[in-house]
KOLDRENLO-575011 format. One record per residue (C-alpha): residue in one letter; x negated, y negated, z negated. Coordinates in steps of 0.25 Angstrom, whole numbers, padded with zeros to 4 digits, always signed. Example, Ala and Ser with C-alpha at 12.3 -4.5 7.8 and 13.67 -1.06 7.14 Angstrom:
<nodes>
a-0049+0018-0031s-0055+0004-0029
</nodes>
This chain:
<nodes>
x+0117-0134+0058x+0108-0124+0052x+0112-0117+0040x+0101-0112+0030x+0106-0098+0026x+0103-0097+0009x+0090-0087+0005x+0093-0073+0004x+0098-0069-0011x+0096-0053-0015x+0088-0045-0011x+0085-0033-0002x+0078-0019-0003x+0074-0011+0006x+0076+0004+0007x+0062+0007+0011x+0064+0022+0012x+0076+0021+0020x+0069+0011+0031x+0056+0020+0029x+0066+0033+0032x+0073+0026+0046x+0059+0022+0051x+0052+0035+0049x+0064+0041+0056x+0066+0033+0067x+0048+0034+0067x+0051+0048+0068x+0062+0050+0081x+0055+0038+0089x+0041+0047+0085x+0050+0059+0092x+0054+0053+0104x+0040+0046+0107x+0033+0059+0106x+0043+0066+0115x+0046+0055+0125x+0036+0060+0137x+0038+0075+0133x+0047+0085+0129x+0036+0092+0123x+0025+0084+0115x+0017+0091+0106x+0016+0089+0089x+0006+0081+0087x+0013+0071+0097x+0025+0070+0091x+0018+0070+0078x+0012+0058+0080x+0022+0051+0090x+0031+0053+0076x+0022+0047+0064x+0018+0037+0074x+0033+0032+0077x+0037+0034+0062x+0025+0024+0058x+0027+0015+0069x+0042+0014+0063x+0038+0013+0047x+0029+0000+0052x+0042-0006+0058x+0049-0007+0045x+0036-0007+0035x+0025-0016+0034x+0013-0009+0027x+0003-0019+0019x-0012-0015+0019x-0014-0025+0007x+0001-0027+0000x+0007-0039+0007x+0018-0040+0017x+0015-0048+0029
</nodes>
C-alpha cells in the first residue's frame, strides 16, 4: 500500500555564497589539472583559460542564469 507523504512545511535558504565559493573552487583545481594533463609544462595563457573555462563550466552546474527573469 502506498503511503502519500504530507507537503513540506518551512522553508529553506540557500547559502548562495557558500555553493558559489565550492564551485569556483573545485572550477579552479579541475581547470589546473586539465590544463596540465598532456604536459608538465603548459604555458599561461593555457592554463589561463583551461581555469575560467572549468570555473564557468562548474558555476552553470549549480546556477541557472535567466536572459528574461524566469526560472525554467
Amino acid at each position: 500500500m502506498s503511503q502519500t507523504k504530507p507537503p513540506v512545511q518551512g522553508g529553506m535558504t540557500v547559502r548562495a555564497y557558500s555553493v558559489l565559493w565550492r564551485a569556483v573552487e573545485e572550477g579552479v583545481q579541475y581547470g589546473w589539472r586539465r590544463a596540465h594533463k598532456h604536459t608538465n609544462t603548459p604555458d599561461a595563457n593555457y592554463i589561463e583559460q583551461q581555469i575560467v573555462d572549468a570555473v564557468l563550466q562548474e558555476i552553470c552546474e549549480y546556477f541557472y542564469f535567466s536572459d528574461n527573469g524566469v526560472e525554467q
